[in-house]
Structures are given as structure tokens and as C-alpha cells.
PDB file of N, CA, C, O and CB in Angstrom:
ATOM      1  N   UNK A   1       0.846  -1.171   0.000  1.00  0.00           N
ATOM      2  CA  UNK A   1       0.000   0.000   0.000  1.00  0.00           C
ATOM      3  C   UNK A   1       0.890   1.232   0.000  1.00  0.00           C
ATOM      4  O   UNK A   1       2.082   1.165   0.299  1.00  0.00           O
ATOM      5  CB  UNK A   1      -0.962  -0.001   1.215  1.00  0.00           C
ATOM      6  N   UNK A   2       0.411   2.110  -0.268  1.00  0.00           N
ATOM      7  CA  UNK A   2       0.837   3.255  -0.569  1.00  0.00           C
ATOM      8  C   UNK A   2      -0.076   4.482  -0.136  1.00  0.00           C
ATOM      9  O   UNK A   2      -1.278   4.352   0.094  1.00  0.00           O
ATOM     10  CB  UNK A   2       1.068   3.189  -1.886  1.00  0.00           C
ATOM     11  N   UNK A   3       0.701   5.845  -0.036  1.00  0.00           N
ATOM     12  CA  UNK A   3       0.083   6.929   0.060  1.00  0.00           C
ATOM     13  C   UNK A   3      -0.757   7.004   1.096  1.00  0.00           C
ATOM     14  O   UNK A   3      -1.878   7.321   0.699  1.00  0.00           O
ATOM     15  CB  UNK A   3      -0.463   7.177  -0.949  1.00  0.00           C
ATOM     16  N   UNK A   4      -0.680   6.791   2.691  1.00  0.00           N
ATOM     17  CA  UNK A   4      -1.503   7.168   3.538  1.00  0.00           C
ATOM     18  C   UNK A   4      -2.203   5.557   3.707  1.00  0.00           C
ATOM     19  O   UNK A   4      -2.941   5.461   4.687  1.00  0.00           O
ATOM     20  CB  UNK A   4      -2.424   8.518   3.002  1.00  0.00           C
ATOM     21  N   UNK A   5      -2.093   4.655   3.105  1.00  0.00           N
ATOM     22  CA  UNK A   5      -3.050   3.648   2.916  1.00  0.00           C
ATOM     23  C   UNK A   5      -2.384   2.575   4.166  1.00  0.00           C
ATOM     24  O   UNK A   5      -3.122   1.684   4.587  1.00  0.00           O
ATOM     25  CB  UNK A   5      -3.102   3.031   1.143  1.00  0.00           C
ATOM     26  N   UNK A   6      -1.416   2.667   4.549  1.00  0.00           N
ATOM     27  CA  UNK A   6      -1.458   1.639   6.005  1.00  0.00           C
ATOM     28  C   UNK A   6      -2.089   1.812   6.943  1.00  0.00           C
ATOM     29  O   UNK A   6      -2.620   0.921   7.607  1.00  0.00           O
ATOM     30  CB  UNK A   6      -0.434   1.474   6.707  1.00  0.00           C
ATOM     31  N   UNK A   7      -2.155   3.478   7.241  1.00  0.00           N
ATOM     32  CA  UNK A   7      -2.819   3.788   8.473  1.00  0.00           C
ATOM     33  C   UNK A   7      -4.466   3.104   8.401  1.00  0.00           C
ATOM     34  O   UNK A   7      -4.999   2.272   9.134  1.00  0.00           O
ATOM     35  CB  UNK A   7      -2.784   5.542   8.650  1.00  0.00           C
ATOM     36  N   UNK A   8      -4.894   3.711   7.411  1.00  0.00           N
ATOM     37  CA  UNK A   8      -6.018   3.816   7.384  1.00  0.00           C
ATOM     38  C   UNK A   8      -6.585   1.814   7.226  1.00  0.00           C
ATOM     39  O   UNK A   8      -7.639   1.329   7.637  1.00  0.00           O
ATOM     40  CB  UNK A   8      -6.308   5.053   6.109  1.00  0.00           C
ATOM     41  N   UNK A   9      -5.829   1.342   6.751  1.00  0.00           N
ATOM     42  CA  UNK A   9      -6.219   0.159   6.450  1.00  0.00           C
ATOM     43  C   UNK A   9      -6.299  -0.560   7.946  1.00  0.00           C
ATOM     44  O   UNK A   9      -7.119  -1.346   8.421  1.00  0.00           O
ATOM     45  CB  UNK A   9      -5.240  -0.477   5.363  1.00  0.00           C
ATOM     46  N   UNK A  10      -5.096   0.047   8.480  1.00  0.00           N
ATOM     47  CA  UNK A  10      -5.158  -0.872  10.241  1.00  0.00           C
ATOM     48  C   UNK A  10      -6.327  -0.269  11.035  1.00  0.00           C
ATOM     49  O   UNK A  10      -7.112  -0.917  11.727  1.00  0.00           O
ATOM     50  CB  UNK A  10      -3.518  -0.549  11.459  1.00  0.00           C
ATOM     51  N   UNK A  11      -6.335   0.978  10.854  1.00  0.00           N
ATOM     52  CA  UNK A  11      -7.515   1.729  11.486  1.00  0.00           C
ATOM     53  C   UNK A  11      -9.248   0.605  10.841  1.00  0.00           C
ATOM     54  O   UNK A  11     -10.292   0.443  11.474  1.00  0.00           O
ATOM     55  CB  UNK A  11      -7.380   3.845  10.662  1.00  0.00           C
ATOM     56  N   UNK A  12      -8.926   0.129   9.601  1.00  0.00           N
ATOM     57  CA  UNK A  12     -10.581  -0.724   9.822  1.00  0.00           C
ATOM     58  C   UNK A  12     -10.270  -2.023  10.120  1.00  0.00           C
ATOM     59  O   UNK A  12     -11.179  -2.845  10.231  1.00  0.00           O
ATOM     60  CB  UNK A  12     -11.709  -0.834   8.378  1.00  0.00           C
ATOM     61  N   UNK A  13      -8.864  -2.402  10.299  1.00  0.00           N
ATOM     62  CA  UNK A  13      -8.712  -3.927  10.819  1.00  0.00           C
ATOM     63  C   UNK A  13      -9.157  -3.328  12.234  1.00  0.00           C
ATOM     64  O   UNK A  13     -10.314  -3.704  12.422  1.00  0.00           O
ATOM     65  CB  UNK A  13      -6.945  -4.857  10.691  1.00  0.00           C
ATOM     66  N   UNK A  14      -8.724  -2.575  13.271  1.00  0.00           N
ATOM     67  CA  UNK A  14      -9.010  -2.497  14.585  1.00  0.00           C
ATOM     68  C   UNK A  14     -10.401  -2.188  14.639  1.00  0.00           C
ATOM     69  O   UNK A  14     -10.949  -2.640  15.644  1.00  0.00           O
ATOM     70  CB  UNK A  14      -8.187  -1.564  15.290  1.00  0.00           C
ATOM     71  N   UNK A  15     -11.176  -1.517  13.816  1.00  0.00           N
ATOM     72  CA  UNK A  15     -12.827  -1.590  13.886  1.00  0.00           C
ATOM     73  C   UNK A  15     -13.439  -3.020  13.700  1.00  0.00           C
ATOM     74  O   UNK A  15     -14.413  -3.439  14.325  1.00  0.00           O
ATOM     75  CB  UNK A  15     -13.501  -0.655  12.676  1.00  0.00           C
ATOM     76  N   UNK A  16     -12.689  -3.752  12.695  1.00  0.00           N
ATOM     77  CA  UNK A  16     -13.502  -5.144  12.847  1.00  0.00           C
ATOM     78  C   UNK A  16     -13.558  -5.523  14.168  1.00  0.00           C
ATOM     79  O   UNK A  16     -14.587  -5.844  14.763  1.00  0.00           O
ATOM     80  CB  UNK A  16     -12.896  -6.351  12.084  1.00  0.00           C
ATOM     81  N   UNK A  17     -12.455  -5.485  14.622  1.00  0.00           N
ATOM     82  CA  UNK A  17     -12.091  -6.336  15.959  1.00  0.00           C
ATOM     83  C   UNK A  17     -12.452  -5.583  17.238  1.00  0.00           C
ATOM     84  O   UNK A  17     -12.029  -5.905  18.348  1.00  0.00           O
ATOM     85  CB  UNK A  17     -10.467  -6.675  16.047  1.00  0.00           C
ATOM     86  N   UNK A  18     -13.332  -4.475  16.977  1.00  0.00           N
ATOM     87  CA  UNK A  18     -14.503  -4.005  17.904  1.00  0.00           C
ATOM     88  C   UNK A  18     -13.708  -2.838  18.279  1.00  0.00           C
ATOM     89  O   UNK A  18     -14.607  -2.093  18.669  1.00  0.00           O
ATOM     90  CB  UNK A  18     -15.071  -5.055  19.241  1.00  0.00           C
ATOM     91  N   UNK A  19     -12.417  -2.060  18.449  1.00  0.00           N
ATOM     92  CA  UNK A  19     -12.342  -1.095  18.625  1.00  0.00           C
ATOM     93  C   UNK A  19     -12.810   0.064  18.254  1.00  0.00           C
ATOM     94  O   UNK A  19     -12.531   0.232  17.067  1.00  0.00           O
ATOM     95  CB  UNK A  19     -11.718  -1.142  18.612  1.00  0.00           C
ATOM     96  N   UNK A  20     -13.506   1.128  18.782  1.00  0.00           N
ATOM     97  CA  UNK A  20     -14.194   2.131  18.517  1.00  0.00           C
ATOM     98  C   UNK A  20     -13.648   3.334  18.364  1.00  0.00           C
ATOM     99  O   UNK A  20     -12.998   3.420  19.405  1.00  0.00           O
ATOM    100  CB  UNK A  20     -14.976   2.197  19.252  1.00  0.00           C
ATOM    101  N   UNK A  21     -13.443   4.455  17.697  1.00  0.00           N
ATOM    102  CA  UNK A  21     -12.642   4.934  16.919  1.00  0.00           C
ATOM    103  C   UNK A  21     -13.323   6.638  17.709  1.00  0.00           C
ATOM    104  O   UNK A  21     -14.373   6.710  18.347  1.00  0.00           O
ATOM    105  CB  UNK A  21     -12.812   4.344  15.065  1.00  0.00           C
ATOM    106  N   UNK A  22     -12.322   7.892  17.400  1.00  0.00           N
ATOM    107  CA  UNK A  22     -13.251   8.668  18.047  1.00  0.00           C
ATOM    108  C   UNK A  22     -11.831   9.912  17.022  1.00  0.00           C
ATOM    109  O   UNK A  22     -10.613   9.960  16.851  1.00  0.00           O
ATOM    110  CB  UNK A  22     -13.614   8.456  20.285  1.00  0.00           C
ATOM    111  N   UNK A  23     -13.427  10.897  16.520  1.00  0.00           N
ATOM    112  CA  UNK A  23     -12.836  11.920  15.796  1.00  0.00           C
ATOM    113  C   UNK A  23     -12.324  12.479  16.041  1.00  0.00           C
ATOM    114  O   UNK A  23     -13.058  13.174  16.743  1.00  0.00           O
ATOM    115  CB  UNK A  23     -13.159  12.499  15.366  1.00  0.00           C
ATOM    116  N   UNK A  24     -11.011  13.084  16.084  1.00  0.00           N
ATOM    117  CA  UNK A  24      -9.906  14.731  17.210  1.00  0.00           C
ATOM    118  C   UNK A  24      -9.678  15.381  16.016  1.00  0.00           C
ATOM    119  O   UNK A  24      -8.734  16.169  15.955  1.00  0.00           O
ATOM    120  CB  UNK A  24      -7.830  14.396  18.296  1.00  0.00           C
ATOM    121  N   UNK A  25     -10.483  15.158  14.917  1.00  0.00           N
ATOM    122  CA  UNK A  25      -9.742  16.362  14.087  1.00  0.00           C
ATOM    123  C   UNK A  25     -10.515  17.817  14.236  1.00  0.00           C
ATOM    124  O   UNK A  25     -11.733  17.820  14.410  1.00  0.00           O
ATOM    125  CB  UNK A  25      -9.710  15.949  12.365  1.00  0.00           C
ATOM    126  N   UNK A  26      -9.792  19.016  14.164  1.00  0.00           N
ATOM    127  CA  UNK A  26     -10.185  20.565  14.881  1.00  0.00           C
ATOM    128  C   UNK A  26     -10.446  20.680  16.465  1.00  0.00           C
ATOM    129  O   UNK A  26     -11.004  21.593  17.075  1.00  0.00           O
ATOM    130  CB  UNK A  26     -11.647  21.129  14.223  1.00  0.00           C
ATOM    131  N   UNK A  27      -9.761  19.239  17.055  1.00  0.00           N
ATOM    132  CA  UNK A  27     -10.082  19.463  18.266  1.00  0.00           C
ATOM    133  C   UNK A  27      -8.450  19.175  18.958  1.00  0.00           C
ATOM    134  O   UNK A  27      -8.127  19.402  20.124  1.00  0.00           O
ATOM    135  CB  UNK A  27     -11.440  18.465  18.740  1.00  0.00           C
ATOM    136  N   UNK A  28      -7.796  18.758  18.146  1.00  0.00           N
ATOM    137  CA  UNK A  28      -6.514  18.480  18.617  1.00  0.00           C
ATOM    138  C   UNK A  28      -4.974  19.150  18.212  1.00  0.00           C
ATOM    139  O   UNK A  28      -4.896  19.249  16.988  1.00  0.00           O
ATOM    140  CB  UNK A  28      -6.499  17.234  18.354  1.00  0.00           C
ATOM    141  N   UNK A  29      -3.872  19.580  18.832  1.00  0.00           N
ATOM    142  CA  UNK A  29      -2.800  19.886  17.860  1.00  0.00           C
ATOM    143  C   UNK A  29      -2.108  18.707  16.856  1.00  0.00           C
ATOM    144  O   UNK A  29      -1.675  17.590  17.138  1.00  0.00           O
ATOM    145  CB  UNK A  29      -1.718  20.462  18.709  1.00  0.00           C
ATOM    146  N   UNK A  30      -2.171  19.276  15.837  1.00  0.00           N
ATOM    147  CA  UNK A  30      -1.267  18.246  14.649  1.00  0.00           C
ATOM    148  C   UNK A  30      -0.425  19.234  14.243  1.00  0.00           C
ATOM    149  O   UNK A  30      -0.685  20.433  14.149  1.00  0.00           O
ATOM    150  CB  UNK A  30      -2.135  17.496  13.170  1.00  0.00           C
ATOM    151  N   UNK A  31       0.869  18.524  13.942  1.00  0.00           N
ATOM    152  CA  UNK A  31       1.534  18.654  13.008  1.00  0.00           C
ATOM    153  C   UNK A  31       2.184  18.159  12.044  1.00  0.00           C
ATOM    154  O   UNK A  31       3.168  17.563  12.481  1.00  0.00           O
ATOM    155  CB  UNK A  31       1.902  18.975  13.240  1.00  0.00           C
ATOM    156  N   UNK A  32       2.103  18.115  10.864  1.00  0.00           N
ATOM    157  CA  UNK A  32       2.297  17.708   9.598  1.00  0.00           C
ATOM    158  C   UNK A  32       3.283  18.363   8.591  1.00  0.00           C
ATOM    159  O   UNK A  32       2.941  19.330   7.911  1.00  0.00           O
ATOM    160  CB  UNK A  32       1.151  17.736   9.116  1.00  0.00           C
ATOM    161  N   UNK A  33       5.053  17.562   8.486  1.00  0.00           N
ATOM    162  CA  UNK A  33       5.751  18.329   7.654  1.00  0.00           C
ATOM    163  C   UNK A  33       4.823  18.348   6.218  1.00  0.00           C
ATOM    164  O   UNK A  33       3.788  17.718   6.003  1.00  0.00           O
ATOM    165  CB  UNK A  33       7.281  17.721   7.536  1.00  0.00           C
ATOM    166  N   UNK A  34       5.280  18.939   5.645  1.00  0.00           N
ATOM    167  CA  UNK A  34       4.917  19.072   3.971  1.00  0.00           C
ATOM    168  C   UNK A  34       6.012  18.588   3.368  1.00  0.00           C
ATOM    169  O   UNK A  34       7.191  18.742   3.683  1.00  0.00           O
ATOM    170  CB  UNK A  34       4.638  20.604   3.329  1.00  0.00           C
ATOM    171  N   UNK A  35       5.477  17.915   2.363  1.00  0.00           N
ATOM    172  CA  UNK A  35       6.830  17.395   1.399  1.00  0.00           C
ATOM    173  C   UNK A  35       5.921  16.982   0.292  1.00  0.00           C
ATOM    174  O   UNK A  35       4.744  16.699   0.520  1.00  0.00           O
ATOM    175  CB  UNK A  35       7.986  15.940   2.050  1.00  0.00           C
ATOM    176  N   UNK A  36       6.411  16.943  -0.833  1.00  0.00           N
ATOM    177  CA  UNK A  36       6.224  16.334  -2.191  1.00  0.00           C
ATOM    178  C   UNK A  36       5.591  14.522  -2.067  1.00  0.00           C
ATOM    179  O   UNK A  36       6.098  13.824  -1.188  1.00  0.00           O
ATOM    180  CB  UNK A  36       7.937  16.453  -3.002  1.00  0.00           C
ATOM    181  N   UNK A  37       4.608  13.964  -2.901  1.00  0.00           N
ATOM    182  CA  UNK A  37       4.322  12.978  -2.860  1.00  0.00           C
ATOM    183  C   UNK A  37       4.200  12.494  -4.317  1.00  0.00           C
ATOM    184  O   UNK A  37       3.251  12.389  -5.094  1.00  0.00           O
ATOM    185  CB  UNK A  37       3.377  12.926  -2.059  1.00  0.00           C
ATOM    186  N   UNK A  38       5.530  12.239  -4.393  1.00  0.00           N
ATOM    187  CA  UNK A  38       5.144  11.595  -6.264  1.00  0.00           C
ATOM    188  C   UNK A  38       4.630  10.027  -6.598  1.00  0.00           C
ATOM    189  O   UNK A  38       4.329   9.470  -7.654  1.00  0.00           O
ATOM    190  CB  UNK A  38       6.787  11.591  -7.305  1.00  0.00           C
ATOM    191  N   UNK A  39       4.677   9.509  -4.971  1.00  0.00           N
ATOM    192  CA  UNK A  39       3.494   8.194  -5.303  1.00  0.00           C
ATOM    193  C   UNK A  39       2.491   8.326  -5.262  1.00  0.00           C
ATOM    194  O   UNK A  39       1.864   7.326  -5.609  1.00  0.00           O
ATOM    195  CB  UNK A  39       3.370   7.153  -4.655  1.00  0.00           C
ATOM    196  N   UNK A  40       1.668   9.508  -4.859  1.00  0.00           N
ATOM    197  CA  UNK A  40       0.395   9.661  -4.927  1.00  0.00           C
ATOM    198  C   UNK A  40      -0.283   9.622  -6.263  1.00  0.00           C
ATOM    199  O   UNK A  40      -0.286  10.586  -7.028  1.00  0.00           O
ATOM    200  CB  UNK A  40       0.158  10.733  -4.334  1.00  0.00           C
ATOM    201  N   UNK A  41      -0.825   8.533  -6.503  1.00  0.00           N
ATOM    202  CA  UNK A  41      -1.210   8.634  -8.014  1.00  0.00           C
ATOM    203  C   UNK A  41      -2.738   8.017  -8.071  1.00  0.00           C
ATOM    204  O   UNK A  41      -3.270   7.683  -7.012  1.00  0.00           O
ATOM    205  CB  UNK A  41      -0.057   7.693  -9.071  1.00  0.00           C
ATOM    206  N   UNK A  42      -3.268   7.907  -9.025  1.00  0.00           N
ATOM    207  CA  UNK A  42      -4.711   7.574  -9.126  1.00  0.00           C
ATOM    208  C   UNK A  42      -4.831   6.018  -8.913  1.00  0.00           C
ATOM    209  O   UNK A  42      -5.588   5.564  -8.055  1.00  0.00           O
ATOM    210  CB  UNK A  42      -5.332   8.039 -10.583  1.00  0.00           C
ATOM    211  N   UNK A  43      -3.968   5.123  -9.819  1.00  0.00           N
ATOM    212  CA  UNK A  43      -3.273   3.851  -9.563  1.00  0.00           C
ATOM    213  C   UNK A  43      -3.247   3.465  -8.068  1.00  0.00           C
ATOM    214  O   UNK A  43      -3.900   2.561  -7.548  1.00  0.00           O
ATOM    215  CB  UNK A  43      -1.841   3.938 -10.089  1.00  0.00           C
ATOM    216  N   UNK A  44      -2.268   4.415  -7.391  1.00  0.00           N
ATOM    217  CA  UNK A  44      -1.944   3.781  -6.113  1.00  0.00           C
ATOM    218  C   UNK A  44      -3.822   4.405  -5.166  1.00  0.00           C
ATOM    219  O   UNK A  44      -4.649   3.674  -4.620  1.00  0.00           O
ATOM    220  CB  UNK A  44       0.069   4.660  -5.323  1.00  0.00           C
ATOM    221  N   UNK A  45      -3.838   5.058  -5.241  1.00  0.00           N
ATOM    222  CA  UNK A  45      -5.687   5.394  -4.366  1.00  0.00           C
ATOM    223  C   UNK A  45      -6.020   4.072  -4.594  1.00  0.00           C
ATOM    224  O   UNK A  45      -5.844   3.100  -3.860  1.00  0.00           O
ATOM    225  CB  UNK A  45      -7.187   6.715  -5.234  1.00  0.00           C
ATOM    226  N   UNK A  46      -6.720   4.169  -6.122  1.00  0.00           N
ATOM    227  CA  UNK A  46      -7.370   2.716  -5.862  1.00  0.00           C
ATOM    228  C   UNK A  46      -6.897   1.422  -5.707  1.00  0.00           C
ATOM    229  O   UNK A  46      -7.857   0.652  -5.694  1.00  0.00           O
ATOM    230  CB  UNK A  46      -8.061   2.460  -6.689  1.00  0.00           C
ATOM    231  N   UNK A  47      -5.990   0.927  -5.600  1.00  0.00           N
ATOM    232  CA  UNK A  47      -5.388  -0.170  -5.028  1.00  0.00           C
ATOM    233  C   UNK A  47      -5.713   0.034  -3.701  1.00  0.00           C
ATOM    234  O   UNK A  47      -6.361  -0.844  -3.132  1.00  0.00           O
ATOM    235  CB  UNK A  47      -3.956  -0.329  -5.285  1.00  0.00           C
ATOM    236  N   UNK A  48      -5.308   1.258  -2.966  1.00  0.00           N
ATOM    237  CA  UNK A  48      -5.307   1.412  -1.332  1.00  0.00           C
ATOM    238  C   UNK A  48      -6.908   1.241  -1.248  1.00  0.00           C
ATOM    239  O   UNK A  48      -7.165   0.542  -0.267  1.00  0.00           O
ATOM    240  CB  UNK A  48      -4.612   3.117  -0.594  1.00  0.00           C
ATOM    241  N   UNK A  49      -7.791   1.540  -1.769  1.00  0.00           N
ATOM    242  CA  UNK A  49      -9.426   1.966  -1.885  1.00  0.00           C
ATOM    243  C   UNK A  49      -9.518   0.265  -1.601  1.00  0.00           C
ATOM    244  O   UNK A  49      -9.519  -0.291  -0.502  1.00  0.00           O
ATOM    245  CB  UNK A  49     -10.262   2.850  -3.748  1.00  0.00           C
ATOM    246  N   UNK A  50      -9.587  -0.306  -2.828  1.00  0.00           N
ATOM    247  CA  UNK A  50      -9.990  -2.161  -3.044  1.00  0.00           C
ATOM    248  C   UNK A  50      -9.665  -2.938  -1.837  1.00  0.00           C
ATOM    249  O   UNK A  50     -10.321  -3.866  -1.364  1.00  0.00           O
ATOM    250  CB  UNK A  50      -8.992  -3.036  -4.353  1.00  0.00           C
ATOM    251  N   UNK A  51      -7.979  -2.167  -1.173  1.00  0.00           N
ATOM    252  CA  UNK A  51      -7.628  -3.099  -0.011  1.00  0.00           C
ATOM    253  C   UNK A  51      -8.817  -2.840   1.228  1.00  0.00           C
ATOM    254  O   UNK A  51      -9.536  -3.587   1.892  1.00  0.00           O
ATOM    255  CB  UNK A  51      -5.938  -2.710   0.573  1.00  0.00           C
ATOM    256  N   UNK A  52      -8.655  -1.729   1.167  1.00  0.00           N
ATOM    257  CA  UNK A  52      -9.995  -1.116   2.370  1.00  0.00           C
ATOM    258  C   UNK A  52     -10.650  -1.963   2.132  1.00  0.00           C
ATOM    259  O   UNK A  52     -10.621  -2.907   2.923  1.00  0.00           O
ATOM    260  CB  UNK A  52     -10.911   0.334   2.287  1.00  0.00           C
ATOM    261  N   UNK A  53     -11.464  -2.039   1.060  1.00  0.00           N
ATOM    262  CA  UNK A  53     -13.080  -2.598   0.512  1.00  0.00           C
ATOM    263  C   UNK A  53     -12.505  -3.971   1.051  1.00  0.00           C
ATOM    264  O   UNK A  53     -13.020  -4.477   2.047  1.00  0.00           O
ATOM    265  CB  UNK A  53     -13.696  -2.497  -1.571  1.00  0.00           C
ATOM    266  N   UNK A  54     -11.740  -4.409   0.587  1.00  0.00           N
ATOM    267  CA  UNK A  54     -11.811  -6.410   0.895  1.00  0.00           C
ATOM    268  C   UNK A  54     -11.424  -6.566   2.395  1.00  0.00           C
ATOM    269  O   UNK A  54     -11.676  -7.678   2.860  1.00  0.00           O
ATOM    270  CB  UNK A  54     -10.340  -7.595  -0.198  1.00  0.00           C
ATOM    271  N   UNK A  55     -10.766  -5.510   3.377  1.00  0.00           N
ATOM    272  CA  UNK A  55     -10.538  -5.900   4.300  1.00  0.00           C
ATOM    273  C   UNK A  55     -11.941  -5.488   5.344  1.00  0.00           C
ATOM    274  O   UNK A  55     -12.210  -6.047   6.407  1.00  0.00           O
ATOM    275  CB  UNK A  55      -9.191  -5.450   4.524  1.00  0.00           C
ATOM    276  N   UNK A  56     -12.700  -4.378   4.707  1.00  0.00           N
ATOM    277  CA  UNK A  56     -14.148  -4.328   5.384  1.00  0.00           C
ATOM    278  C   UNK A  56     -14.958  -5.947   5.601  1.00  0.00           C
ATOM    279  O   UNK A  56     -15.436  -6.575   6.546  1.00  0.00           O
ATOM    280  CB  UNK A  56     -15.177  -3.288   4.261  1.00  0.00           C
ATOM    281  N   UNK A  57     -14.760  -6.166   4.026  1.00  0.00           N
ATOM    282  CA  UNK A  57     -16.095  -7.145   3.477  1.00  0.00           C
ATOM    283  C   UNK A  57     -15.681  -8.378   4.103  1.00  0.00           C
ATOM    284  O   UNK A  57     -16.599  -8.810   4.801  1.00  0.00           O
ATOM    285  CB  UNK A  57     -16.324  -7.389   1.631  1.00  0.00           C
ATOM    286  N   UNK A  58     -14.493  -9.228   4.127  1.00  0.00           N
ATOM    287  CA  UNK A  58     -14.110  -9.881   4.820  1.00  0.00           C
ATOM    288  C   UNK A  58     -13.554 -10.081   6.246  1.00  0.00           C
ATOM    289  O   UNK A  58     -12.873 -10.997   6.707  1.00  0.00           O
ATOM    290  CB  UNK A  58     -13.732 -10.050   4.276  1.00  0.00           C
ATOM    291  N   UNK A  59     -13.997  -9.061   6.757  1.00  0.00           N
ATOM    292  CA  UNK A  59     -13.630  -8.340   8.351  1.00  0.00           C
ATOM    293  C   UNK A  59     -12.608  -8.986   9.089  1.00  0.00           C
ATOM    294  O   UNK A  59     -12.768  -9.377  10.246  1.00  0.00           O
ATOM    295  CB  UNK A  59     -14.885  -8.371   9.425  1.00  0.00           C
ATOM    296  N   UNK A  60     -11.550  -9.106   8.432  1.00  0.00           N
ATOM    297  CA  UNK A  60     -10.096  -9.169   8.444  1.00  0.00           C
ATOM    298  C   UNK A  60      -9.474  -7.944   9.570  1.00  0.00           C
ATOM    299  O   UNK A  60      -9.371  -6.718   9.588  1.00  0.00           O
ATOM    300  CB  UNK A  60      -9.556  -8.916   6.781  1.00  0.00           C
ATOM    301  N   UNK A  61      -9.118  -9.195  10.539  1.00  0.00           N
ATOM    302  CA  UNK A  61      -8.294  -8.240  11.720  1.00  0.00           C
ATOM    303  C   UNK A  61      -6.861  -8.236  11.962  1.00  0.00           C
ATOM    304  O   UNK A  61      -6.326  -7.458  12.752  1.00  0.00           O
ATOM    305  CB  UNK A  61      -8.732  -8.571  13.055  1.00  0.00           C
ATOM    306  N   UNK A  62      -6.159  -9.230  11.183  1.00  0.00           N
ATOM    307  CA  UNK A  62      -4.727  -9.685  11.044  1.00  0.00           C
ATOM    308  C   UNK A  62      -4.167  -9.428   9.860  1.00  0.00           C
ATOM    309  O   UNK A  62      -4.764  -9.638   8.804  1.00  0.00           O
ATOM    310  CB  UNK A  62      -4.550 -11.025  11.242  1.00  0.00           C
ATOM    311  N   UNK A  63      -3.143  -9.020   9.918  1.00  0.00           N
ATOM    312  CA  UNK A  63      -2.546  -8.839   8.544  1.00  0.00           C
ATOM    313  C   UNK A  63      -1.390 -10.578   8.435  1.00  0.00           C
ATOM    314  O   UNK A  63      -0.973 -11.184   9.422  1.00  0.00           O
ATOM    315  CB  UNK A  63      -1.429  -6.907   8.550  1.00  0.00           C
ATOM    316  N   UNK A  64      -1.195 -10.898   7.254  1.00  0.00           N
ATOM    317  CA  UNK A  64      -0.023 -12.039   7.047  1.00  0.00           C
ATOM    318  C   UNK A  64       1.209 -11.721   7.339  1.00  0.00           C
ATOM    319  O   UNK A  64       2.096 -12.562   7.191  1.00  0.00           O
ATOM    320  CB  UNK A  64       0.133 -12.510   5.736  1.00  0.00           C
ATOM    321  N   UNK A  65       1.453 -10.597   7.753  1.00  0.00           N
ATOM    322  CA  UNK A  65       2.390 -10.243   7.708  1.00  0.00           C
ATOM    323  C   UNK A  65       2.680  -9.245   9.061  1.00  0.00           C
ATOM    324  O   UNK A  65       3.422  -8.264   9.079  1.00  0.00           O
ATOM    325  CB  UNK A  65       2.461  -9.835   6.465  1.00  0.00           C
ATOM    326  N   UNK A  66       2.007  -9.699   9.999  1.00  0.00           N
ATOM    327  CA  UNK A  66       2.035  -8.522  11.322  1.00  0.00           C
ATOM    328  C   UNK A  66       3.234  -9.057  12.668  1.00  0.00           C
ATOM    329  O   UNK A  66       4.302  -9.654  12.530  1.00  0.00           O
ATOM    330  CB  UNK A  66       0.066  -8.466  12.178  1.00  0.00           C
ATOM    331  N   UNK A  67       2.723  -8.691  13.626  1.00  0.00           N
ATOM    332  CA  UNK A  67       3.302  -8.648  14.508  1.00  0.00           C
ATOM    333  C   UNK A  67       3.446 -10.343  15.523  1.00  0.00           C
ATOM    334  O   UNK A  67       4.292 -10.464  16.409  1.00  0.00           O
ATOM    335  CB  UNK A  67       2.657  -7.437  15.036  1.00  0.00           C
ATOM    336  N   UNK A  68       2.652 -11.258  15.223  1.00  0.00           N
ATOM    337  CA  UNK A  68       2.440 -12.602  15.307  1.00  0.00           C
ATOM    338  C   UNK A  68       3.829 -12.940  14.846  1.00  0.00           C
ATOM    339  O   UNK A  68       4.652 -13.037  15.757  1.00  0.00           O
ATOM    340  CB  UNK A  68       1.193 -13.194  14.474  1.00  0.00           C
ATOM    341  N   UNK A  69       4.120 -13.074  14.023  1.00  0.00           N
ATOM    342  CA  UNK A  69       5.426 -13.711  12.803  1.00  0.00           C
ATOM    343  C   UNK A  69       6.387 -13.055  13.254  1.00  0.00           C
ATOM    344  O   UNK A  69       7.315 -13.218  12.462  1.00  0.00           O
ATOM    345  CB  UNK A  69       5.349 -13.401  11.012  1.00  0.00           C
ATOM    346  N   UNK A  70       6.757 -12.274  14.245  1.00  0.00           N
ATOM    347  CA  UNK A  70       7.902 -11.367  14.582  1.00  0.00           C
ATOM    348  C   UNK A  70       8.761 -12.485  16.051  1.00  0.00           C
ATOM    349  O   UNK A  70       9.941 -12.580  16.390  1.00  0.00           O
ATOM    350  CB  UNK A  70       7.092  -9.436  15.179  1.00  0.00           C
ATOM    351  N   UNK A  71       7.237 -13.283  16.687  1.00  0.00           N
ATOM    352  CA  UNK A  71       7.605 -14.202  17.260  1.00  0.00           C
ATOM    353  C   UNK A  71       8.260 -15.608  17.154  1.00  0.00           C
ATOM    354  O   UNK A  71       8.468 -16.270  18.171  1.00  0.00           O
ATOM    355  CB  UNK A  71       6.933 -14.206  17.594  1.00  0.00           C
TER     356      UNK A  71
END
């Protein structure tokens, strides 16, 4: 995945698995360098989009590749 797309993808694995999620945006300090993103491309969205979609539909809370296998 690409472009922002890990976060967000673990963020709906932890909703399957019942964690409840809570909005802080305009309510919290962020800060965010700026920099150039030349992977951001239409290509890489929807790939990141489809992974979302299949990890909703199949309510997938583990990745193959997580923190399990480190053991």
C-alpha cells in the first residue's frame, strides 16, 4: 500500500475487531511536515481503496504479515 493507505487500512482492521474509533480532528494539535508525494497517483488510491473494501467485506483483523510472525 501506498500513500496514507497503512494507516487507514489498520484503522478498519481495529474496527472489525470491535475497537471504537473517536474523531480529534479541529479538536486536537497536529503537526504535519509538507513534502512532495510523487506516489500519490490515481493507480496507487485505488489499489489502497480495493484493499480497504476487501478488508471491510471480509472483516479481516490480522494482517499475514504482522506482529504474530515477529515471534
Amino acid at each position: 500500500m501506498q500513500y496514507g493507505g497503512q494507516d487507514r487500512e489498520f484503522g478498519e482492521r481495529l474496527f472489525n475487531l470491535g475497537v471504537k474509533s473517536k474523531q480529534i480532528r479541529y479538536s486536537a494539535i497536529v503537526i504535519h511536515l509538507d513534502h512532495k508525494r510523487p506516489y500519490k497517483t490515481k493507480e496507487s488510491i485505488k489499489k489502497n481503496i480495493n484493499i480497504r473494501r476487501n478488508t471491510r467485506k471480509s472483516r479481516t483483523i490480522e494482517t499475514p504479515n504482522g506482529i504474530k510472525q515477529l515471534h
